[in-house]
C-alpha positions in Angstrom: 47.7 74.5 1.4 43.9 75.2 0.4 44.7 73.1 -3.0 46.3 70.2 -0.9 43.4 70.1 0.7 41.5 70.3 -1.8 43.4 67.7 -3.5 43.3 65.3 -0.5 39.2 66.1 -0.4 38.9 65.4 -4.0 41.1 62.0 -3.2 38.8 61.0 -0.3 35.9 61.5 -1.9 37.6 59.6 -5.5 37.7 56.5 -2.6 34.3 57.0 -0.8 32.6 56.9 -4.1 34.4 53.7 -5.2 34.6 52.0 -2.1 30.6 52.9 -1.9 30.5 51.7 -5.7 32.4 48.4 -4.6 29.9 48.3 -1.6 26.9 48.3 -3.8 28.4 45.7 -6.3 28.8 43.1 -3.4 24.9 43.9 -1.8 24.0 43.4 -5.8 25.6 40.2 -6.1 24.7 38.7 -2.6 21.3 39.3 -3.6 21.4 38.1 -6.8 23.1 34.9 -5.2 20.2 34.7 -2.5 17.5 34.9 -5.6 19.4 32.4 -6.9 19.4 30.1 -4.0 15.9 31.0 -3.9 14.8 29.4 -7.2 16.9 26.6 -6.8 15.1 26.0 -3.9 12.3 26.2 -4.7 13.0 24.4 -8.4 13.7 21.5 -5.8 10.6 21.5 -4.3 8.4 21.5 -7.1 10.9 18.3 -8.6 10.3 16.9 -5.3 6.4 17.3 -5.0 6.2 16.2 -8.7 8.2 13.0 -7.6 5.8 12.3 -4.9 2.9 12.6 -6.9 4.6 10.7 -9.6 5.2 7.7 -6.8 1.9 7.7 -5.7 0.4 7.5 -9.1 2.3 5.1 -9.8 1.1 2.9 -6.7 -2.2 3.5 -7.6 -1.5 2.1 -11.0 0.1 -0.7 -10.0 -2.6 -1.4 -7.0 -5.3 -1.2 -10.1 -3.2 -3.8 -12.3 -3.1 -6.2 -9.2 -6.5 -6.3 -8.3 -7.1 -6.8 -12.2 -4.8 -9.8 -11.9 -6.3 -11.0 -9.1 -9.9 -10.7 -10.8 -8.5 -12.0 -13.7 -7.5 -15.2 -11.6 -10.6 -15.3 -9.9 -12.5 -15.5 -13.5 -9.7 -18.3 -14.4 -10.3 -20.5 -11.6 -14.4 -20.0 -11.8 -13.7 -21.2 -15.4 -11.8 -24.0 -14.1 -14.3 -25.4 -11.8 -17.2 -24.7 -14.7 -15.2 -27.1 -16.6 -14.5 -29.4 -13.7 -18.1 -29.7 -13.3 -18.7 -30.2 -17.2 -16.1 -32.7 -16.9 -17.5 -34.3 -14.2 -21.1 -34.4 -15.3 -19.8 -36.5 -19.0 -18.0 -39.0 -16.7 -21.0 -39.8 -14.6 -23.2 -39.9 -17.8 -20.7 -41.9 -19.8 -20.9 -44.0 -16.7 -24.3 -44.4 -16.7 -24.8 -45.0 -20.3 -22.2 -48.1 -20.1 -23.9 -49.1 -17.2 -27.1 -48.9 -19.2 -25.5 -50.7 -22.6 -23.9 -53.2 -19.6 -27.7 -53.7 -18.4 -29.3 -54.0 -21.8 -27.1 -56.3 -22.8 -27.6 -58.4 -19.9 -31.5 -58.0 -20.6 -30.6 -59.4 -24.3 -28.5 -62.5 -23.2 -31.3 -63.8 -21.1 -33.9 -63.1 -24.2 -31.8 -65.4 -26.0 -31.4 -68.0 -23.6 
């Protein structure tokens, strides 16, 4: 009887100990699982911080490259008008020499009369 019992205690303990080592095998992997979900996590985050500031950057570049455009334009259309102006200014003194040629001639036609 005492080794049946001892047989059936050595038994019960053969299960304790691996239903206590299958216990700590599934604690082991739920907490590696939860580290993992951990990184990944955080992994994510960083990605999505990095995309924000990659965003933002990026509007800031392209706000920079519009207002050069638009200075850019500006410039153009100051050295439009410059040249307008030049334009402008040969046309009323080609003007005003033919008018001149238009009056000296006149002066010369009545010499000669």
């Amino acid at each position: 009887e005492r080794r049946r019992q001892w047989a059936r205690a050595a038994e019960a303990n053969k299960r304790n100990i691996k239903r206590q080592k299958e216990e700590a095998e599934m604690e082991r992997q739920q907490r590696e699982e939860e580290e993992a979900e951990k990184e990944r996590a955080w992994k994510q985050r960083v990605e999505s911080e990095a995309a924000i500031r990659k965003a933002e950057k990026d509007e800031l570049e392209s706000q920079k490259e519009q207002e050069l455009r638009e200075k850019e334009l500006e410039y153009l259309a100051g050295v439009r008008e410059k040249w307008e102006q030049l334009d402008e200014a040969k046309r009323r003194d080609i003007e005003r020499r033919q008018q001149e040629l238009e009056e000296q001639m006149e002066r010369e036609n009545k010499r000669a009369e």
